[in-house]
VMD Tcl script that builds the backbone (N, CA, C; Angstrom):
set m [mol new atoms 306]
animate dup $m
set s [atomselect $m all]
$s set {name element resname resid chain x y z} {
  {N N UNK 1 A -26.438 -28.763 -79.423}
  {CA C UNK 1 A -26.335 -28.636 -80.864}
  {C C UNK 1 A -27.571 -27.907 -81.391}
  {N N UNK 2 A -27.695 -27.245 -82.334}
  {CA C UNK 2 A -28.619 -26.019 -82.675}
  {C C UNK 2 A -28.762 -26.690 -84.594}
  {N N UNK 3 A -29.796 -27.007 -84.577}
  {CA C UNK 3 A -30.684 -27.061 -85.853}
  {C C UNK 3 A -30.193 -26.176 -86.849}
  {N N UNK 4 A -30.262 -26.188 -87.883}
  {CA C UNK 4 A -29.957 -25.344 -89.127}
  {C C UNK 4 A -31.657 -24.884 -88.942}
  {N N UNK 5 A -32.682 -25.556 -88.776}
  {CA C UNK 5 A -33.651 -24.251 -88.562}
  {C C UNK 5 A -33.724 -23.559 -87.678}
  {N N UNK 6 A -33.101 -23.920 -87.053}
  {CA C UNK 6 A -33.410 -23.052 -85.679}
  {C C UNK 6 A -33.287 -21.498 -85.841}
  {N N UNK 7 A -34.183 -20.312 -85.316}
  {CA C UNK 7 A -33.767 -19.211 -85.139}
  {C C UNK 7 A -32.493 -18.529 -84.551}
  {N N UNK 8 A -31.802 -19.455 -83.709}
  {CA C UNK 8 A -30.559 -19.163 -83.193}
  {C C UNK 8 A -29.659 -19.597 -83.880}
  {N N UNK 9 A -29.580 -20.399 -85.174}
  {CA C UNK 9 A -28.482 -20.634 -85.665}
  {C C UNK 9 A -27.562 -20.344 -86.507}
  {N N UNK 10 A -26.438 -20.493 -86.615}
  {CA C UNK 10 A -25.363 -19.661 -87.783}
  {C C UNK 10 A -26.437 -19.458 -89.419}
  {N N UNK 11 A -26.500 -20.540 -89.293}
  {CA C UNK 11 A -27.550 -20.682 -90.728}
  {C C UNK 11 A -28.296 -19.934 -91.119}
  {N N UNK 12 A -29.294 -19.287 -90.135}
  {CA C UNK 12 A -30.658 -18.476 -90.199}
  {C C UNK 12 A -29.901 -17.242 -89.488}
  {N N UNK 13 A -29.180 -16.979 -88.594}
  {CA C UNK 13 A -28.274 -15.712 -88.405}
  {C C UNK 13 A -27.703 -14.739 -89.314}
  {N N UNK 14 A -26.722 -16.024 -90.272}
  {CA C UNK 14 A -26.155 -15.745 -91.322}
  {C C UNK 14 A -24.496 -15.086 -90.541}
  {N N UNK 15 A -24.486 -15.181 -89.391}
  {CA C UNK 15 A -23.360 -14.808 -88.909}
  {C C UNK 15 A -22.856 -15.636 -87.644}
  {N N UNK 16 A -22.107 -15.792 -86.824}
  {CA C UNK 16 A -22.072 -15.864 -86.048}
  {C C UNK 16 A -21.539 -15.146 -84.514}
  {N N UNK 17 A -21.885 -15.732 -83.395}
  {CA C UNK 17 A -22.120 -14.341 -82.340}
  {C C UNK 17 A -21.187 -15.090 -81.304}
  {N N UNK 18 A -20.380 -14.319 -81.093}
  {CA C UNK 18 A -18.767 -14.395 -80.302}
  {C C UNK 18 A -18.944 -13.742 -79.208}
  {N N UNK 19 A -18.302 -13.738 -78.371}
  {CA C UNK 19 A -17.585 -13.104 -77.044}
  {C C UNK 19 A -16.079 -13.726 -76.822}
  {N N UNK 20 A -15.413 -12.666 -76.308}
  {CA C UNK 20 A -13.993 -13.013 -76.071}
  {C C UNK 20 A -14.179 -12.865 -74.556}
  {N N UNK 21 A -13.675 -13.553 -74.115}
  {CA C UNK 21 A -13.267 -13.445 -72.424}
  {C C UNK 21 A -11.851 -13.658 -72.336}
  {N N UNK 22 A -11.141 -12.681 -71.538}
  {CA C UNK 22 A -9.778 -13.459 -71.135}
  {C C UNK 22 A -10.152 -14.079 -69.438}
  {N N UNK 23 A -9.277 -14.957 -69.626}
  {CA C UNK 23 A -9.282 -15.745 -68.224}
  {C C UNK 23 A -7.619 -15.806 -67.940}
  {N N UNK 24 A -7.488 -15.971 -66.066}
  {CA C UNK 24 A -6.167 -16.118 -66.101}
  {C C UNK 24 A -6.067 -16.723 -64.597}
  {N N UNK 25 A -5.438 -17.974 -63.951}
  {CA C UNK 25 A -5.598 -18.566 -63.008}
  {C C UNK 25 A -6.866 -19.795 -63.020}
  {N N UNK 26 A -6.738 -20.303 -64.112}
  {CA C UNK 26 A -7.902 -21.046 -64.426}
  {C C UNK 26 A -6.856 -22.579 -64.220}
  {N N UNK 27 A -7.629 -23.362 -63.223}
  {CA C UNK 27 A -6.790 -24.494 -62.571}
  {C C UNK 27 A -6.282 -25.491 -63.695}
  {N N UNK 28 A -7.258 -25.909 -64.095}
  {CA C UNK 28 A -7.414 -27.007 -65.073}
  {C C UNK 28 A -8.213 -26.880 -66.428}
  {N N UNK 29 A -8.483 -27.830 -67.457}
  {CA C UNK 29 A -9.317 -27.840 -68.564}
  {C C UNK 29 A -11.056 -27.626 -67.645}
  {N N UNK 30 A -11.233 -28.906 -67.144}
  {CA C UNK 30 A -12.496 -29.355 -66.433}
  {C C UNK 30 A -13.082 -27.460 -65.801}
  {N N UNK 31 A -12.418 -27.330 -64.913}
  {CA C UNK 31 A -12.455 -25.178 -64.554}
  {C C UNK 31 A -12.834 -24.457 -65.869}
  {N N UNK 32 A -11.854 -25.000 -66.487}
  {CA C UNK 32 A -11.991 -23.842 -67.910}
  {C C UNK 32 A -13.511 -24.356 -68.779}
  {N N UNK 33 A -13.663 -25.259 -68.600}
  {CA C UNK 33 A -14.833 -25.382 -69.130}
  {C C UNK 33 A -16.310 -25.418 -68.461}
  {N N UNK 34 A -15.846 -25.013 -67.032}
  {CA C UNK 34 A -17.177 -24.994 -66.483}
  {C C UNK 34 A -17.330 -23.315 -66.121}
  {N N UNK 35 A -16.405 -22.889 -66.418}
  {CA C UNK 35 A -16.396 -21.424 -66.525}
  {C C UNK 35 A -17.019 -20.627 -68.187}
  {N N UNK 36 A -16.682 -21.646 -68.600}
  {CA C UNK 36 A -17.046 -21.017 -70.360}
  {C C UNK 36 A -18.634 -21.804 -70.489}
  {N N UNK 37 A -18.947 -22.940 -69.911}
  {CA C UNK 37 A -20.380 -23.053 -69.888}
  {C C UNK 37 A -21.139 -21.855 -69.321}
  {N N UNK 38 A -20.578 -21.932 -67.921}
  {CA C UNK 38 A -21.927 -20.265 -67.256}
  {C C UNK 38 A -22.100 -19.139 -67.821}
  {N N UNK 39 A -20.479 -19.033 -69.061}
  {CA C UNK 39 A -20.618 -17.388 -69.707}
  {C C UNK 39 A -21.899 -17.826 -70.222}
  {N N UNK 40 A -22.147 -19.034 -70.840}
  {CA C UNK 40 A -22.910 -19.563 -72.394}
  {C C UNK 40 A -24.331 -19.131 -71.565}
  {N N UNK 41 A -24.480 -19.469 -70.527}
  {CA C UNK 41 A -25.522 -19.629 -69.883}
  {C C UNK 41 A -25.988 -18.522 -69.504}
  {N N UNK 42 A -25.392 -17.941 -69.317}
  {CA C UNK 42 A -25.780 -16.393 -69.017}
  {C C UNK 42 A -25.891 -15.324 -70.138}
  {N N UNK 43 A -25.157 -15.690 -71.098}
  {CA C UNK 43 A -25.678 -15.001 -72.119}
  {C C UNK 43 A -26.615 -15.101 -73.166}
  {N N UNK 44 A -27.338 -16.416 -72.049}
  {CA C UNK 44 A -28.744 -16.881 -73.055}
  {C C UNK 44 A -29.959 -16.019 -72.296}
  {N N UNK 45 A -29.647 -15.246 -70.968}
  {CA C UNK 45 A -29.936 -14.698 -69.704}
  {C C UNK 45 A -30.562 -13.126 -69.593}
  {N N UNK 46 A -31.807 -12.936 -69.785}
  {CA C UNK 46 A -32.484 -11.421 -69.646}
  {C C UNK 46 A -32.857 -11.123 -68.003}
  {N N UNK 47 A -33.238 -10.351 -67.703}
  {CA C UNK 47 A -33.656 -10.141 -66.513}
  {C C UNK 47 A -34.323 -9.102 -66.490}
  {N N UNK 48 A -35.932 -9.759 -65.523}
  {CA C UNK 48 A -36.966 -8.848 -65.179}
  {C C UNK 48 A -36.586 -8.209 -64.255}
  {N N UNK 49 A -36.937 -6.742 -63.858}
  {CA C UNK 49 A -36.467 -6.284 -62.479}
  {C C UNK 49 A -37.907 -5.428 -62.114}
  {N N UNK 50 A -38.527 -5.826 -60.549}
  {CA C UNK 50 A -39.420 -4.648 -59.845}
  {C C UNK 50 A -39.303 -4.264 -58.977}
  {N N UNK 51 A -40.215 -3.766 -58.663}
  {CA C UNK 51 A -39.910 -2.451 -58.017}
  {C C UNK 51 A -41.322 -2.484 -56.434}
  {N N UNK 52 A -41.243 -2.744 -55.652}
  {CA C UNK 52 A -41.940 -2.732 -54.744}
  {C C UNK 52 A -42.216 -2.488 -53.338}
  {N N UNK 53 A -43.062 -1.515 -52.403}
  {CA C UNK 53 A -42.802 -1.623 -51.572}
  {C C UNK 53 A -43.936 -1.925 -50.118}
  {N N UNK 54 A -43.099 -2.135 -49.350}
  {CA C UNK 54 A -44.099 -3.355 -47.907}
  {C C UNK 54 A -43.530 -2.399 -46.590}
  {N N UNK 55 A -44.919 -2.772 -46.016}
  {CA C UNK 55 A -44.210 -2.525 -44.212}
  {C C UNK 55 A -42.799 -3.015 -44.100}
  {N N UNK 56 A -42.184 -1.640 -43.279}
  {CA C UNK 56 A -40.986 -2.551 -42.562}
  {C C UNK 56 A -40.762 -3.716 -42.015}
  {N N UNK 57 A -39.922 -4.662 -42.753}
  {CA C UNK 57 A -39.812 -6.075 -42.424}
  {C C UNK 57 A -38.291 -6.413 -42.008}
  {N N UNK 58 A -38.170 -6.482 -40.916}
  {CA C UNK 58 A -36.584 -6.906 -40.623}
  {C C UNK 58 A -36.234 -8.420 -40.793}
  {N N UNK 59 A -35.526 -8.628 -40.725}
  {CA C UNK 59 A -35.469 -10.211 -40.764}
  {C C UNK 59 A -35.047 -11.047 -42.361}
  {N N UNK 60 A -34.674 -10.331 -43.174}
  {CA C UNK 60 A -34.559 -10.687 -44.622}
  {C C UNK 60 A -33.111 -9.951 -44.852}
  {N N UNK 61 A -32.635 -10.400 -45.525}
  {CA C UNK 61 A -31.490 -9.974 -46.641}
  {C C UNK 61 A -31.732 -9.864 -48.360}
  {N N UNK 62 A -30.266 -8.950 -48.860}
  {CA C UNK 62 A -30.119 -9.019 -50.190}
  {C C UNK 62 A -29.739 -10.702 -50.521}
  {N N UNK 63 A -30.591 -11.152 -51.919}
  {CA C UNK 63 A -30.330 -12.506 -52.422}
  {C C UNK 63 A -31.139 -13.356 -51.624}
  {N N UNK 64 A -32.698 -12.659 -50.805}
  {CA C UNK 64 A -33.377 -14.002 -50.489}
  {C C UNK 64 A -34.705 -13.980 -51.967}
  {N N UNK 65 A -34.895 -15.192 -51.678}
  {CA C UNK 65 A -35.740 -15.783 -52.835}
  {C C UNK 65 A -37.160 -14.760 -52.449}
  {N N UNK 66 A -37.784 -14.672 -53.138}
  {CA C UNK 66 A -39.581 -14.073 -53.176}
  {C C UNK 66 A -40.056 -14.615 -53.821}
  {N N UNK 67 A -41.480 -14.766 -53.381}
  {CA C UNK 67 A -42.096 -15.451 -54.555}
  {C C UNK 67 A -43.247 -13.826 -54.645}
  {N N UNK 68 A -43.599 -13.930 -55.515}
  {CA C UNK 68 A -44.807 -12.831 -55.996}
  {C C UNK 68 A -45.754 -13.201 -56.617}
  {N N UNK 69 A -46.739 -12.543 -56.610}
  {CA C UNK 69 A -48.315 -13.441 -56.926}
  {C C UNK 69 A -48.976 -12.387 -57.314}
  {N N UNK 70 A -48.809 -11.845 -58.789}
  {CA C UNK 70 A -49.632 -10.771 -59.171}
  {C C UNK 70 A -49.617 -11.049 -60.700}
  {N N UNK 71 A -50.688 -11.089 -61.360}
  {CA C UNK 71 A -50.887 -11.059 -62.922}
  {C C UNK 71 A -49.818 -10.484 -64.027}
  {N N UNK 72 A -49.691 -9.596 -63.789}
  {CA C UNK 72 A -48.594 -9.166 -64.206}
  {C C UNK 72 A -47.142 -9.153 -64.287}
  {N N UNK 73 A -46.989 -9.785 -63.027}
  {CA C UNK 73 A -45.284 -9.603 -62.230}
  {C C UNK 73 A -44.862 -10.718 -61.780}
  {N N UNK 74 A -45.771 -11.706 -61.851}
  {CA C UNK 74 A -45.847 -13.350 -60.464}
  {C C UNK 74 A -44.448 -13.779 -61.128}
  {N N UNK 75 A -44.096 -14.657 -60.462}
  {CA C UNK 75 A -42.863 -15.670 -60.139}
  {C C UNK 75 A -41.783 -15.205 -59.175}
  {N N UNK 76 A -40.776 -15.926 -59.012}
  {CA C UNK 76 A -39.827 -16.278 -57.995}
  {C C UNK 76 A -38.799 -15.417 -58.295}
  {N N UNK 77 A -38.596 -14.573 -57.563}
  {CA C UNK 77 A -37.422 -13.140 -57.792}
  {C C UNK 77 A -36.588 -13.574 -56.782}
  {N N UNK 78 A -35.666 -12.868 -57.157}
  {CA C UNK 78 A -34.346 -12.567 -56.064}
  {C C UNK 78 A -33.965 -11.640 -55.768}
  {N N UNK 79 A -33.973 -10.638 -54.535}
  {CA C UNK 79 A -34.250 -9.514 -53.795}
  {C C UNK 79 A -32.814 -8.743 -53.774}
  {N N UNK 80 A -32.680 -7.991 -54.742}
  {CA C UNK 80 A -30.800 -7.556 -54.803}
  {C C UNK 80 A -30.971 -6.398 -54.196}
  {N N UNK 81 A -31.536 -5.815 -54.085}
  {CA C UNK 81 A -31.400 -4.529 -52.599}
  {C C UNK 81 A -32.693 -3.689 -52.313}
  {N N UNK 82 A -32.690 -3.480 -50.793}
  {CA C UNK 82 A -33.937 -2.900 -50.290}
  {C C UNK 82 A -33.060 -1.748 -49.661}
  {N N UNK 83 A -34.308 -0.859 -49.272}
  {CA C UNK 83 A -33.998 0.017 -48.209}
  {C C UNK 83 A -34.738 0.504 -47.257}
  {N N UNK 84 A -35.032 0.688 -46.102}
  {CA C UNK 84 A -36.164 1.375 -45.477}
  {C C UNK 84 A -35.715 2.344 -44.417}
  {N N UNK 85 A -37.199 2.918 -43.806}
  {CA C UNK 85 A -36.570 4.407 -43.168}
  {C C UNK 85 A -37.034 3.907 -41.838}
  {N N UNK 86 A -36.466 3.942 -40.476}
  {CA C UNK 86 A -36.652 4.001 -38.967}
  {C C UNK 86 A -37.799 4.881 -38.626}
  {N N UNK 87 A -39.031 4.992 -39.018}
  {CA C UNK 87 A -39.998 5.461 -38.518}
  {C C UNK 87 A -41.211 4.469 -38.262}
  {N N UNK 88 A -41.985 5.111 -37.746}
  {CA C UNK 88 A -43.189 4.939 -37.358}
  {C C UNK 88 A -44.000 4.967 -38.960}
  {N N UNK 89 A -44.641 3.915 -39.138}
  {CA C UNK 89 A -45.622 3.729 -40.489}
  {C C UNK 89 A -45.233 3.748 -41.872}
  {N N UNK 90 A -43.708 4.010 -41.220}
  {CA C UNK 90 A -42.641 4.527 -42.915}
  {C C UNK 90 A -42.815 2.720 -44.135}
  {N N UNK 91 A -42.378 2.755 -44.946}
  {CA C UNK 91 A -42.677 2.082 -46.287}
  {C C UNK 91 A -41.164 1.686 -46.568}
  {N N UNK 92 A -41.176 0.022 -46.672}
  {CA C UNK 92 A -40.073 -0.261 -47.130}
  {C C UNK 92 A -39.471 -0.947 -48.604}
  {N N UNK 93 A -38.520 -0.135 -48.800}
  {CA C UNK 93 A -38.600 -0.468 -50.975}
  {C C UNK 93 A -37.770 -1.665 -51.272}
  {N N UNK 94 A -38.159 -2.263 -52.130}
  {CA C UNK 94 A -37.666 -3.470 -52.050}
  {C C UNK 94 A -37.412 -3.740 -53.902}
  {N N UNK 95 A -35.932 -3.874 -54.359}
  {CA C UNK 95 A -35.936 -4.528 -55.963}
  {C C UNK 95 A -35.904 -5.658 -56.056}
  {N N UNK 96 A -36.436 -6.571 -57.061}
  {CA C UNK 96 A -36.326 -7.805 -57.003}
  {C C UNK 96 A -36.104 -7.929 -58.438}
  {N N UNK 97 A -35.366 -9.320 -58.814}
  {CA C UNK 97 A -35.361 -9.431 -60.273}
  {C C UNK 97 A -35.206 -11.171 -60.140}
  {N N UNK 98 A -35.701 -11.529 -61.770}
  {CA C UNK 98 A -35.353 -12.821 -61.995}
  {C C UNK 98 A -34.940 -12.865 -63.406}
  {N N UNK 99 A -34.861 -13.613 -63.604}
  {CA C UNK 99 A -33.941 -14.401 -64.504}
  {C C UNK 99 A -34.862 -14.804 -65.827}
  {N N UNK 100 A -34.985 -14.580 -67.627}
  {CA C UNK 100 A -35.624 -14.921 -68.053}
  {C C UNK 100 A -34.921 -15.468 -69.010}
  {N N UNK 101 A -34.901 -16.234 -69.303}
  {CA C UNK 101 A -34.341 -17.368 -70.889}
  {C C UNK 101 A -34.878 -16.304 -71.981}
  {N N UNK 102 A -33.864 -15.903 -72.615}
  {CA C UNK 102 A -34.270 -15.474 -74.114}
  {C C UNK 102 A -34.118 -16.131 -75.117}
}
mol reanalyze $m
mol bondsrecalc $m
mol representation Tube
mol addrep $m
């Protein structure tokens, strides 16, 4: 429930902010509503994205956790695609993004 002061609310908006989704194969109510929570949730949902790159590292996939430790950039990302080159001393690029509450 959202405050009449609140900055997010119809009140202080002066409007209110919709999305339509169609859905179709949705089992039950309990489905339908745990499907219309995550839209809610995600559209409360920004995302940082960087940009970085490391020695060739095999052994990792897209969607493993990182943590990062830099003034600027630190916290816990999630690694949605790298790429690197089969050489000798070559540099491997790596995106990561997380998730920020707006």
């Amino acid at each position: 429930m959202t405050l009449p002061t609140s900055a997010l609310s119809v009140f202080r908006r002066g409007r209110r902010i919709v999305q339509v989704s169609n859905v179709d194969n949705i089992a039950d109510q309990e489905s339908l509503q745990a499907y219309a929570d995550r839209l809610r949730l995600q559209s409360m949902q920004s995302y940082d994205t960087i940009t970085l790159y490391t020695a060739n590292k095999p052994g990792h996939g897209v969607r493993d956790t990182v943590a990062v430790v830099h003034p600027e950039a630190g916290g816990l990302y999630q690694e949605i695609a790298w790429s690197l080159v089969l050489e000798p001393g070559a540099q491997m690029y790596h995106k990561l993004q997380k998730a920020v509450i707006v």
